[in-house]
VMD Tcl script that builds the backbone (N, CA, C; Angstrom):
set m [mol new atoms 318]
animate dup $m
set s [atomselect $m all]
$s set {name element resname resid chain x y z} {
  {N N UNK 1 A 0.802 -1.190 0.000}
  {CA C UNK 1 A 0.000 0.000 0.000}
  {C C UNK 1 A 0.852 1.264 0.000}
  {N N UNK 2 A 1.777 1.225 1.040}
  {CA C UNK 2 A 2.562 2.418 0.501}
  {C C UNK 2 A 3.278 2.791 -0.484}
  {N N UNK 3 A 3.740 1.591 -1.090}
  {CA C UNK 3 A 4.357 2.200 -2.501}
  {C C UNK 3 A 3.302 2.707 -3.524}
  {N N UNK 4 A 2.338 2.776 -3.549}
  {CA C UNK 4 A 1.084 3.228 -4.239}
  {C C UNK 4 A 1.063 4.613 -3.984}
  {N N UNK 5 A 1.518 4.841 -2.433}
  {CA C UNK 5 A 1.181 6.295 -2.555}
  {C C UNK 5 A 2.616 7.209 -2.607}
  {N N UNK 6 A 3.665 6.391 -2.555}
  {CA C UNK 6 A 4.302 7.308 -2.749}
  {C C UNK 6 A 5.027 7.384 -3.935}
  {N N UNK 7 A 3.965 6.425 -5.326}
  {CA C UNK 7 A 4.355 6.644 -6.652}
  {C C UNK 7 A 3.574 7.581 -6.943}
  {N N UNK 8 A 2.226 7.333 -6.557}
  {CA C UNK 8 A 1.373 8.491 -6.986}
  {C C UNK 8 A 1.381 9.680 -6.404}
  {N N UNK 9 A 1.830 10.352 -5.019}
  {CA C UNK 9 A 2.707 11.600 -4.758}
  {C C UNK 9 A 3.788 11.950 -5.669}
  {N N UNK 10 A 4.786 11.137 -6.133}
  {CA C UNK 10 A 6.342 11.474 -7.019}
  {C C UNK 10 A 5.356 11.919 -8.725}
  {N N UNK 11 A 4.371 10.951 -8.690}
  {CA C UNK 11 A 3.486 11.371 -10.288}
  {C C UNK 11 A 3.096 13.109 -10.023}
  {N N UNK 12 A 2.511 12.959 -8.713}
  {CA C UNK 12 A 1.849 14.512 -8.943}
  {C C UNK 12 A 2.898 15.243 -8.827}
  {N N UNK 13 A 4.245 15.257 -8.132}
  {CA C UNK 13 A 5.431 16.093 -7.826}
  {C C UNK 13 A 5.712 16.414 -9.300}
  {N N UNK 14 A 5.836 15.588 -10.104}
  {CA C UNK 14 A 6.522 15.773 -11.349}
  {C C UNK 14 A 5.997 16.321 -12.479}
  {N N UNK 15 A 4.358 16.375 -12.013}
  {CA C UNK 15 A 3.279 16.565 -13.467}
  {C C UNK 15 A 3.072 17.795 -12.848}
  {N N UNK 16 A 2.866 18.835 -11.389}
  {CA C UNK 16 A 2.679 19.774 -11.363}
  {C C UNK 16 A 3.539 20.713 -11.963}
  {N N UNK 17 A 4.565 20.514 -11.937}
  {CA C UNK 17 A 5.438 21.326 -12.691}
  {C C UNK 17 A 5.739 21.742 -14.003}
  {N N UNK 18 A 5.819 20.090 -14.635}
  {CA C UNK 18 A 5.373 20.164 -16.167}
  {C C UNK 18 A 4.220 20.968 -16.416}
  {N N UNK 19 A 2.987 20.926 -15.995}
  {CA C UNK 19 A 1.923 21.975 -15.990}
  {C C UNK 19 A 2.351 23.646 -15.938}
  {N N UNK 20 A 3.142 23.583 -14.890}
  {CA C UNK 20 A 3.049 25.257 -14.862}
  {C C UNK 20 A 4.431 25.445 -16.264}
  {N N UNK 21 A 5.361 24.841 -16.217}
  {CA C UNK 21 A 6.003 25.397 -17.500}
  {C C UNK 21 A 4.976 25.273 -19.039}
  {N N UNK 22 A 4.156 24.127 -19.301}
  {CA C UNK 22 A 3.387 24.390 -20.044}
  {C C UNK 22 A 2.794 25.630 -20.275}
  {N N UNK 23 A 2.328 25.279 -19.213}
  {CA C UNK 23 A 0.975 27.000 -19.223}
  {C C UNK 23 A 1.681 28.593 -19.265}
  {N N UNK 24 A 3.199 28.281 -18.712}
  {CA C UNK 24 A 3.924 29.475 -19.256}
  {C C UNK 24 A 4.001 29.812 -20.293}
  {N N UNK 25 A 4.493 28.534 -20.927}
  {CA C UNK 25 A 4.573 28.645 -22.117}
  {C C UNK 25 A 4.138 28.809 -23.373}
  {N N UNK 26 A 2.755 28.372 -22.854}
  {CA C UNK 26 A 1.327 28.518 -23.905}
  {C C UNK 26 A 1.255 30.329 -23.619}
  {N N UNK 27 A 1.022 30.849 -22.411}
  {CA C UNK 27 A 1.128 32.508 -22.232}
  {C C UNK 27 A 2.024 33.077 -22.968}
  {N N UNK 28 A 3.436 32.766 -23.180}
  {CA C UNK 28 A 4.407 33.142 -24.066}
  {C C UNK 28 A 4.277 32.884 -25.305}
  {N N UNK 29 A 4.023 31.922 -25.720}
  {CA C UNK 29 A 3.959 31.976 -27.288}
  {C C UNK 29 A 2.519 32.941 -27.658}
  {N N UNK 30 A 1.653 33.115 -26.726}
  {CA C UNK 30 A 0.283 33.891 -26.665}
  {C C UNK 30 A 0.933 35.128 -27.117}
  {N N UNK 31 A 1.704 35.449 -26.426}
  {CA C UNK 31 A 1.577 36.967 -26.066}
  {C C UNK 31 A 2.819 37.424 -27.079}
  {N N UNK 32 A 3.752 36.532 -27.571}
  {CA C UNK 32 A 4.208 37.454 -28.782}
  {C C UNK 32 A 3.340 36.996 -30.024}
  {N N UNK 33 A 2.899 36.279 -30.200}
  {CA C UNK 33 A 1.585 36.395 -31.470}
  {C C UNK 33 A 0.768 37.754 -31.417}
  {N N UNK 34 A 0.095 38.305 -30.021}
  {CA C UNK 34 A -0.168 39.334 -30.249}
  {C C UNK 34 A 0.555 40.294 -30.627}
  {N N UNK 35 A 1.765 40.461 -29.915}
  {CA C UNK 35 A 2.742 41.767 -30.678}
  {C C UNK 35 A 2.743 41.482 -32.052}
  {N N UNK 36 A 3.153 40.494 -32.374}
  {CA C UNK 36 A 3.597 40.281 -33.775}
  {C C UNK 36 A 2.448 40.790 -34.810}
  {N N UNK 37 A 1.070 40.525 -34.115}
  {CA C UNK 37 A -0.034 40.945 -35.049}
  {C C UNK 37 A -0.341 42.448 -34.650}
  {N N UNK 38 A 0.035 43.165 -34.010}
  {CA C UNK 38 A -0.238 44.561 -33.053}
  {C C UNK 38 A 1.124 45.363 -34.363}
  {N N UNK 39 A 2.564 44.720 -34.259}
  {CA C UNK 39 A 3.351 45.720 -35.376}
  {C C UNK 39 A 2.706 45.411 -36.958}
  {N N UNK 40 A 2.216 44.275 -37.201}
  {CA C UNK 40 A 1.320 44.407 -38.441}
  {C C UNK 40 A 0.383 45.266 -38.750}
  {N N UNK 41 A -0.433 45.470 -37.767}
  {CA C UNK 41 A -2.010 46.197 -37.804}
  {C C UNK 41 A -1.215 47.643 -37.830}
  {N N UNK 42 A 0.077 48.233 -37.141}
  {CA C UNK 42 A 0.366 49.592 -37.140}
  {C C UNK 42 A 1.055 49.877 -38.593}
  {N N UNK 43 A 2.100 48.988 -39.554}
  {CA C UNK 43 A 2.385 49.139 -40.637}
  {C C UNK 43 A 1.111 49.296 -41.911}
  {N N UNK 44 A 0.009 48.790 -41.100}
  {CA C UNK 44 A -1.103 48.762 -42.397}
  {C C UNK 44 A -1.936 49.997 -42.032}
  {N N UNK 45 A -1.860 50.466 -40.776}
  {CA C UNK 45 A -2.283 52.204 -40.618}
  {C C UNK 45 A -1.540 52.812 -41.147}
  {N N UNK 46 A -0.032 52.953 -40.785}
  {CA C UNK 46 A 0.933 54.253 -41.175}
  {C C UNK 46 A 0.606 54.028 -43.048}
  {N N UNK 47 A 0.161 53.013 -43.708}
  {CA C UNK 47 A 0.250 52.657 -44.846}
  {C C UNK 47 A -1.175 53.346 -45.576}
  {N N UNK 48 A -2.040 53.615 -44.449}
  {CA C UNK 48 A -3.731 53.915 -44.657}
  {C C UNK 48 A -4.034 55.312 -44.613}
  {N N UNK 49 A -2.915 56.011 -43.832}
  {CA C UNK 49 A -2.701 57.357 -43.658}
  {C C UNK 49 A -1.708 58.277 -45.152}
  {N N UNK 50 A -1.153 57.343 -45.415}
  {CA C UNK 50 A -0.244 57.830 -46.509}
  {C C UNK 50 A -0.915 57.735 -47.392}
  {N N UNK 51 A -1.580 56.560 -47.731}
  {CA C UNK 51 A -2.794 56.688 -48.918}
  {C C UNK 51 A -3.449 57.790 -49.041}
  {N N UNK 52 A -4.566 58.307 -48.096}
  {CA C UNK 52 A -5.829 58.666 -47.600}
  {C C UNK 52 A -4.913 60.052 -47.642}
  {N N UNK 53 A -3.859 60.348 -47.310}
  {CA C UNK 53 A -3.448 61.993 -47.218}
  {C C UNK 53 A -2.981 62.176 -48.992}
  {N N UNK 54 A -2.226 61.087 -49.598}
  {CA C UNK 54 A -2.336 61.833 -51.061}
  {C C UNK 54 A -3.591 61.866 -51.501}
  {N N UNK 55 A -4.529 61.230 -51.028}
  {CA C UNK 55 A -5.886 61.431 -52.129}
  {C C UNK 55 A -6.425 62.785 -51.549}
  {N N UNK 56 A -6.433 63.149 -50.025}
  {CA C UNK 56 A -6.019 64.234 -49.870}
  {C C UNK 56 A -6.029 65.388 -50.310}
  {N N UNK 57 A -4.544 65.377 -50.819}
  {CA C UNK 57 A -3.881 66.195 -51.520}
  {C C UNK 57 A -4.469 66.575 -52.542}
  {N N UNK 58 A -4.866 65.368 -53.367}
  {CA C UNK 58 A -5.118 65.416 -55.042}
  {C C UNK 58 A -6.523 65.922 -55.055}
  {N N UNK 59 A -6.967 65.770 -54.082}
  {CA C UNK 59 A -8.671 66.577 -54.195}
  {C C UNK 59 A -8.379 67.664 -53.538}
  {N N UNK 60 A -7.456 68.538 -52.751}
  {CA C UNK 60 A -7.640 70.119 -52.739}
  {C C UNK 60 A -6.680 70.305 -53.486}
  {N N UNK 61 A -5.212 70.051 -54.009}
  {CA C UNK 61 A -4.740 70.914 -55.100}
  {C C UNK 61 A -4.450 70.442 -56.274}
  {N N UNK 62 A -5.337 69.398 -56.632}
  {CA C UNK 62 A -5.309 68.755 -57.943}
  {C C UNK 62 A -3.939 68.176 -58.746}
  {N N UNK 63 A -3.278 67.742 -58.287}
  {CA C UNK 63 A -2.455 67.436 -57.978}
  {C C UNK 63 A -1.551 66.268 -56.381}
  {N N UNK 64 A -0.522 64.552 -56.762}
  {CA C UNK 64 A -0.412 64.222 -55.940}
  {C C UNK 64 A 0.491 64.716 -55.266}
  {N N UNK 65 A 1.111 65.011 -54.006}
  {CA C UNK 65 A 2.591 65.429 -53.390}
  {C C UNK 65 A 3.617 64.522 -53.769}
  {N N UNK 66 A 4.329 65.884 -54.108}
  {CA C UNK 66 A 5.819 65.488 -54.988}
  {C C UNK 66 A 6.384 64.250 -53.679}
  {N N UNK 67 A 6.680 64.841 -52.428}
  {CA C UNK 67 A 7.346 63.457 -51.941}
  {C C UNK 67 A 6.798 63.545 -50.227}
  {N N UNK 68 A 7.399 62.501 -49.743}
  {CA C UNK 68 A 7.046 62.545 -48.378}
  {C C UNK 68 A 7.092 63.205 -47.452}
  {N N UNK 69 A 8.177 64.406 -47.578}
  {CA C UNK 69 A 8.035 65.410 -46.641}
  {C C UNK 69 A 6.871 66.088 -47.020}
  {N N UNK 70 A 6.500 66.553 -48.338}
  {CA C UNK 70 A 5.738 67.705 -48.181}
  {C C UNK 70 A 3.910 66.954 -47.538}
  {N N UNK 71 A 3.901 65.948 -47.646}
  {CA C UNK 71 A 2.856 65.281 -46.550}
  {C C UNK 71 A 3.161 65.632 -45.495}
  {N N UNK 72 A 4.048 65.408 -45.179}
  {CA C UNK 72 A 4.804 65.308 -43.307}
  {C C UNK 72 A 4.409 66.628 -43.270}
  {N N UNK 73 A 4.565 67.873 -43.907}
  {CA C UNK 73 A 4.538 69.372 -43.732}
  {C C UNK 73 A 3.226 70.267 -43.944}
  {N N UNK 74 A 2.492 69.273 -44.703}
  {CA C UNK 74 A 0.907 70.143 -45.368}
  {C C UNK 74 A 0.088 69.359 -44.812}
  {N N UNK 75 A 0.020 67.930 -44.570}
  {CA C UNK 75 A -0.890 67.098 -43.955}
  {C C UNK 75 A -0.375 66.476 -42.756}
  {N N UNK 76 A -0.055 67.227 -42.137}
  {CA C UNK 76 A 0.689 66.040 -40.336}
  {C C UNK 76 A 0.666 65.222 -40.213}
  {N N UNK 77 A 1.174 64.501 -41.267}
  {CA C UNK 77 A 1.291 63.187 -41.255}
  {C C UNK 77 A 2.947 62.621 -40.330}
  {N N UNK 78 A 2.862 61.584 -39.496}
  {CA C UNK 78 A 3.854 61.461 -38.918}
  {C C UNK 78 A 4.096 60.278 -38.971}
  {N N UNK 79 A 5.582 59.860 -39.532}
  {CA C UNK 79 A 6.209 58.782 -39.695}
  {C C UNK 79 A 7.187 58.243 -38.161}
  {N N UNK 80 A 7.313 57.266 -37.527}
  {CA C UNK 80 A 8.188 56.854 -36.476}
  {C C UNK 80 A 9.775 56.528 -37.774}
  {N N UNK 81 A 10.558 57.395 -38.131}
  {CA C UNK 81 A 11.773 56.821 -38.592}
  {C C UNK 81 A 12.418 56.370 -38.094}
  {N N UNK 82 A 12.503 55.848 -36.984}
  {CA C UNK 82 A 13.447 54.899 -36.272}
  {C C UNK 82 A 12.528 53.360 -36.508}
  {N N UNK 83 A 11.808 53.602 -36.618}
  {CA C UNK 83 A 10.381 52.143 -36.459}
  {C C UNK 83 A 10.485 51.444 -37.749}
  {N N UNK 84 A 9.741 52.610 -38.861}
  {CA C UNK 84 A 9.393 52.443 -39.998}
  {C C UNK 84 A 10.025 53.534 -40.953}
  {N N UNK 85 A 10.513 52.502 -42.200}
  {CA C UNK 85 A 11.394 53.162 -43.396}
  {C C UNK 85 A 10.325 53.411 -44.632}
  {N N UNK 86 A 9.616 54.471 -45.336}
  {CA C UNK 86 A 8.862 54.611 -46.295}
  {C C UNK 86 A 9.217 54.881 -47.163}
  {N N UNK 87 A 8.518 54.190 -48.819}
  {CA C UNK 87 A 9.164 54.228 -49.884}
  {C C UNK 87 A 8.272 54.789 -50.346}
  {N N UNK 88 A 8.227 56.405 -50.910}
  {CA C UNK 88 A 7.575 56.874 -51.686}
  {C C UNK 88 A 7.907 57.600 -53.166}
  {N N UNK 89 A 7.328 56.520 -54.080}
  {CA C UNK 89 A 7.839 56.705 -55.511}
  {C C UNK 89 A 6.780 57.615 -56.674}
  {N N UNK 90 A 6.585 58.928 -56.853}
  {CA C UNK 90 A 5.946 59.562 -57.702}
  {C C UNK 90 A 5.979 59.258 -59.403}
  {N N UNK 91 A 5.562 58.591 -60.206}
  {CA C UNK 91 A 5.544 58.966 -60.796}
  {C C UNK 91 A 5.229 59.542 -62.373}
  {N N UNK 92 A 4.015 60.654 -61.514}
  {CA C UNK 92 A 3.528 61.714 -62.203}
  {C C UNK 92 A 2.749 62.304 -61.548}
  {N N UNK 93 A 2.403 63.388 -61.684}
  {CA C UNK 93 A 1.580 64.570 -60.562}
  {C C UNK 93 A 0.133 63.987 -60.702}
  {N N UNK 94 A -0.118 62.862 -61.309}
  {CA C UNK 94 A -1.253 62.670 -61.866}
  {C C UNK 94 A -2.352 61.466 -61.504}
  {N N UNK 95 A -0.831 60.360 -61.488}
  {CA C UNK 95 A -0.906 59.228 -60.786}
  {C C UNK 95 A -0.834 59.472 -59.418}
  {N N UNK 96 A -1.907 58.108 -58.685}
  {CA C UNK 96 A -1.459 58.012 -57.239}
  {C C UNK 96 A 0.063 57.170 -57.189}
  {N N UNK 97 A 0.985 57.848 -56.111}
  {CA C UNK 97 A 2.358 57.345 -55.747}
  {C C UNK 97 A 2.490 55.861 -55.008}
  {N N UNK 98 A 3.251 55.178 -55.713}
  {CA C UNK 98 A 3.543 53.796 -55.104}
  {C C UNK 98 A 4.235 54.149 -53.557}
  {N N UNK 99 A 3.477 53.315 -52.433}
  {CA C UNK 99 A 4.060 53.561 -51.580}
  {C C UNK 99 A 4.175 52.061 -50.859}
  {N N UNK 100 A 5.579 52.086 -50.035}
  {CA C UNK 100 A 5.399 51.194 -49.633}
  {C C UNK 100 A 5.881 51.115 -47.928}
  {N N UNK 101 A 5.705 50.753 -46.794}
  {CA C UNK 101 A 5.775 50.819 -45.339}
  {C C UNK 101 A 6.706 49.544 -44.853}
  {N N UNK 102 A 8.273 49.561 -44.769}
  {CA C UNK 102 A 8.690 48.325 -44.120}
  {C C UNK 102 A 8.892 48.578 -42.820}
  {N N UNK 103 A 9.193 47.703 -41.958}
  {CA C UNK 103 A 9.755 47.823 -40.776}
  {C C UNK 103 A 11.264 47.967 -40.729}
  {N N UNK 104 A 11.984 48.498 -39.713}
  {CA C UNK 104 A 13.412 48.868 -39.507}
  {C C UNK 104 A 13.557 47.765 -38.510}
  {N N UNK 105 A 14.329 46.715 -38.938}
  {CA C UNK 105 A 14.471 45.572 -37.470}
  {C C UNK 105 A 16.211 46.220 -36.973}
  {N N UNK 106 A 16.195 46.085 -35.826}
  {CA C UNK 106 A 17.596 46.516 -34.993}
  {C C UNK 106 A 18.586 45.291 -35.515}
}
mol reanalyze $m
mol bondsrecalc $m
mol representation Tube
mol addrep $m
């Protein structure tokens, strides 16, 4: 009889633990999935704002902005340049500008 219980005490000694590193670990892989989907959702704003300010543009001065500062300067538009690197390619005053939003990894 006692070896019964003190296999099944050493079972629970050994499975409580495995449990809590599990469940850490399920929290951790949780919680950078959210970041990971949180810097996505902000590259597809800064990307929604750059759109939405040349069209903007092109409906009060008929015409798209020559380049990214003069957004940054006529429409307050604000870029994080340490975060995010923007590629904005004009070209023609006529066309909307190819733009594109990467991330800056360290």
């Amino acid at each position: 009889m006692r070896k019964k219980r003190t296999i099944g005490s050493l079972l629970r000694a050994l499975l409580l633990p495995c449990v809590v590193i599990a469940v850490l670990l399920f929290f951790a892989v949780a919680l950078n999935s959210l970041e990971a989907g949180r810097e996505s959702e902000e590259m597809a704003q800064l990307e929604d704002v750059l759109r939405r300010s040349c069209v903007a543009c092109y409906a009060a001065e008929g015409t798209y902005p020559s380049d990214l500062e003069y957004l940054k300067n006529h429409y307050g538009v604000h870029v994080d340049e340490e975060k995010y690197t923007v590629y904005y390619n004009l070209f023609a005053q006529n066309l909307m500008p190819d733009i594109t939003v990467l991330e800056n990894k360290p």
